[in-house]
C-alpha positions in Angstrom: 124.0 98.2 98.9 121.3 97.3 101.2 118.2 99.6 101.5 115.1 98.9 104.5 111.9 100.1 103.2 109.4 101.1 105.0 105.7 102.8 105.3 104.7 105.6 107.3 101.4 103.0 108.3 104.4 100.5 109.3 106.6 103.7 111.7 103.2 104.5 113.0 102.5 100.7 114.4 106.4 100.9 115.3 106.6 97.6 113.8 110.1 95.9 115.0 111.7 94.9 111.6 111.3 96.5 107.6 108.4 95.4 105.4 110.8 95.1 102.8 114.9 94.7 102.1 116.1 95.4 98.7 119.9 93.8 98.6 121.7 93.4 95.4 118.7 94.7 93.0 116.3 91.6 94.4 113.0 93.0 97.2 112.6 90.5 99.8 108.9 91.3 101.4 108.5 90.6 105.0 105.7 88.3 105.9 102.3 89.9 105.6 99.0 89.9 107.5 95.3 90.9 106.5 95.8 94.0 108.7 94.4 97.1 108.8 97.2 99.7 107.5 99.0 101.1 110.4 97.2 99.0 112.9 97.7 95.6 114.4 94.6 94.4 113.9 93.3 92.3 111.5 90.1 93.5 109.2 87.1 91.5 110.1 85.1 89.1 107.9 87.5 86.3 108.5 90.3 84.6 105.8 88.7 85.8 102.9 89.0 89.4 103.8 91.9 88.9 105.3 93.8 87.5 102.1 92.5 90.0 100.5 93.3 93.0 102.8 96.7 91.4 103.1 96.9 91.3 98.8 96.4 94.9 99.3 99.1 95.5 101.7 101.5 93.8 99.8 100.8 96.0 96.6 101.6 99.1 98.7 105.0 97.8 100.0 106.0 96.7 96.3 104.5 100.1 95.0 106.2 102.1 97.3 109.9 99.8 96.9 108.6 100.7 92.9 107.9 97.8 92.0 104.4 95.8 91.6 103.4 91.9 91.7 104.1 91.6 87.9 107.9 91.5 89.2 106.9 89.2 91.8 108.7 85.3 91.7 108.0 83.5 94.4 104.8 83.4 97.2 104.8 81.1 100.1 101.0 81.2 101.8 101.3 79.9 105.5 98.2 79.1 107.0 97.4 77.9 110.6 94.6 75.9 109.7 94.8 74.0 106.2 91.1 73.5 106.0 91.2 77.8 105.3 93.7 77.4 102.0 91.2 77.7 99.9 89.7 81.2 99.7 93.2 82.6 100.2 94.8 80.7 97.0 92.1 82.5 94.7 93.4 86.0 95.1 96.5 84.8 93.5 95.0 86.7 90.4 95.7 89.3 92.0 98.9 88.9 91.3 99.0 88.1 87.6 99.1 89.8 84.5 96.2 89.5 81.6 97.1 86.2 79.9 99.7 84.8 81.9 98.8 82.0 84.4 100.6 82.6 87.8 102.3 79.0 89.7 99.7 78.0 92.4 101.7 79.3 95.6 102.7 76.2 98.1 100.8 76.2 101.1 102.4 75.0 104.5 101.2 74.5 107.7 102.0 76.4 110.6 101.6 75.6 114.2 
């Protein structure tokens, strides 16, 4: 079975694909952006609130598929300019549980 999740923030922005696709008991998560809920528009105060908005956006997709990051294996970052990688890598705690050290998440270019 194959269920599409999805916000009313993400219906409201009428978004053209899911935030999230649960197949075979595994949530896949859409790419995300450090944008305002519901809007297309990214929060201002450059990468670092941006990573962090988009930490934040993430969290409500898992919380509303019921789920939360401490079920969360795998985290690609793709960043357009490499030279930014580094605020966006330190919210990774964000995703951790007390005592447990979370993998690094690969970074790769995009163009």
């Amino acid at each position: 079975m194959t269920d599409f999740i999805n916000s009313d923030a993400a219906r409201a922005a009428n978004l053209p694909f899911s935030l999230a696709v649960r197949a075979g008991g595994v949530l896949y998560l859409s790419g995300a952006i450090g944008n305002i809920a519901g809007k297309m528009e990214l929060v201002p105060g450059g990468i670092e609130a941006e990573s962090r908005q988009m930490m934040v956006n993430i969290a409500a997709v898992l919380q509303q598929a019921g789920s939360g990051f401490a079920h969360v294996v795998k985290c690609v970052v793709y960043l357009a300019d490499m030279a930014e990688g580094a605020p966006s890598i330190k919210f990774t705690s964000l995703t951790s549980r007390p005592g447990d050290t979370p993998p690094e998440p690969p970074l790769a270019p995009i163009s």
